[in-house]
C-alpha positions in Angstrom: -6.9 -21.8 36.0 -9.6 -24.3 35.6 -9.5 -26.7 32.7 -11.7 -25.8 30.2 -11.7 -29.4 28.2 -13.8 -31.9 28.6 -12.8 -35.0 31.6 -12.1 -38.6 31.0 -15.2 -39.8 32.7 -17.1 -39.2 35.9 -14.6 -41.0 38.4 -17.2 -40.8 41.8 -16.4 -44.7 41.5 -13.7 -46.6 40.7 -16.0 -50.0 40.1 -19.6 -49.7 40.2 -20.6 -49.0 44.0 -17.4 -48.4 45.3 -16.1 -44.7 45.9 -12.6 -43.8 44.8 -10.2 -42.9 47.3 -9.2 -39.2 47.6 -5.3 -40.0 46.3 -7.2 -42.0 43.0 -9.9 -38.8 42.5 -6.4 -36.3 42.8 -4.5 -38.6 40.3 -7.6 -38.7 37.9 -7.7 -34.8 38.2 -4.7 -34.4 36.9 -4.7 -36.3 34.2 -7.9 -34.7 33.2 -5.9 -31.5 33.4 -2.8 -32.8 31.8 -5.1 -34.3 28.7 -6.9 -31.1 28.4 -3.6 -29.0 27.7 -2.2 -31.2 25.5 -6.1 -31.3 23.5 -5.5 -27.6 23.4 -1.7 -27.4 22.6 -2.9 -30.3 20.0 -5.6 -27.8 18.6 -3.5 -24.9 18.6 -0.6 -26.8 16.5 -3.0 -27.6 13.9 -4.2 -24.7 13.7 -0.5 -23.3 12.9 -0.3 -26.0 10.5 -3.6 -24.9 8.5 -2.1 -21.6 8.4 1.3 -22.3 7.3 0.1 -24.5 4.6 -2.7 -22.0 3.7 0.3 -19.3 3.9 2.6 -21.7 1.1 -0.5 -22.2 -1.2 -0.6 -18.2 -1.4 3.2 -18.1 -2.0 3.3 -20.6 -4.4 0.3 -18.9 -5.8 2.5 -15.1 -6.1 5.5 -17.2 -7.4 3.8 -18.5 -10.4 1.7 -15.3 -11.2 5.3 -13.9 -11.0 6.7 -15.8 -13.5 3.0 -15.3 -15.9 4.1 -11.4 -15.7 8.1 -12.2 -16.4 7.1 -13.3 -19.3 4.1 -10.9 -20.6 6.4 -8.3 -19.9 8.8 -9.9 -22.4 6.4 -10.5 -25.1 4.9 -7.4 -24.6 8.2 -5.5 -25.1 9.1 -7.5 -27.7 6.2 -5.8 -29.4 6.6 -2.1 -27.7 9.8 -2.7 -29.6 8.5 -2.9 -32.4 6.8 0.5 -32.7 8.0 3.1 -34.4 10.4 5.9 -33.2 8.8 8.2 -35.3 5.3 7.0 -32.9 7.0 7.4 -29.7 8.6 10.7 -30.5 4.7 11.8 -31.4 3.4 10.8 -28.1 6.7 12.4 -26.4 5.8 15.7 -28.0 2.3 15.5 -27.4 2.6 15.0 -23.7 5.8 17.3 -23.0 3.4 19.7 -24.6 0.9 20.0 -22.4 -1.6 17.9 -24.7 -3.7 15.0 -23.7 -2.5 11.2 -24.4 -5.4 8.8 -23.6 -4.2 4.6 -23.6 -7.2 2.6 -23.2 -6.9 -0.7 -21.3 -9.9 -3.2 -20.7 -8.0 -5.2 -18.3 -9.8 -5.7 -15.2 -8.1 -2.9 -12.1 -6.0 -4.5 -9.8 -4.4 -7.0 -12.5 -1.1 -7.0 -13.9 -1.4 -5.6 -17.2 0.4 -4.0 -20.6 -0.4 -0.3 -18.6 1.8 -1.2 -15.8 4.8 -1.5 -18.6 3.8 2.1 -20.6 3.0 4.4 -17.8 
């Protein structure tokens, strides 16, 4: 496979006016390819690096929207709690009835929300 990176120099001459030798032009050649893998393996590191970090932001990210809905959920109890049994028996009957029980929610779709503890 050809190396795709980019050589050291242009190595036609060793000192100005005077060709290499064949043996220095080989040597040179290989350490062109030798630097251009490790450019590559270099670039593809840090790219695994950007990722991984980018990848810990998000979790770290889900850890404390976690913890933001552990506790909604436990103030938001705390008042579900405090409804009546008398209320929750109505809306019991009303939907083991067959009749219609609308909750209305304004919280945006896709976000954790009081509806994901009723329904």
């Amino acid at each position: 496979m050809k190396d795709q990176g980019m050589p050291l120099g242009d190595f036609r001459f060793c000192f100005p006016y005077e060709p290499c030798s064949q043996e220095l032009k080989a040597r040179m050649a290989a350490l062109n390819a030798v630097t251009g893998a490790q450019i590559r393996a270099n670039l593809a590191r840090a790219a695994r690096e950007a990722e991984m970090a980018r990848l810990e932001a998000v979790d770290r990210r889900v850890k404390v929207q976690m913890r933001a809905e552990a506790q909604y959920t436990k103030q938001y109890m705390k008042i579900l709690g405090a409804v009546s049994a008398e209320a929750w028996r109505w809306l019991y009957a009303q939907a083991a009835e067959g009749g219609e029980v609308t909750l209305l929610c304004y919280c945006r779709d896709g976000q954790f929300c009081h509806t994901n503890l009723i329904v």
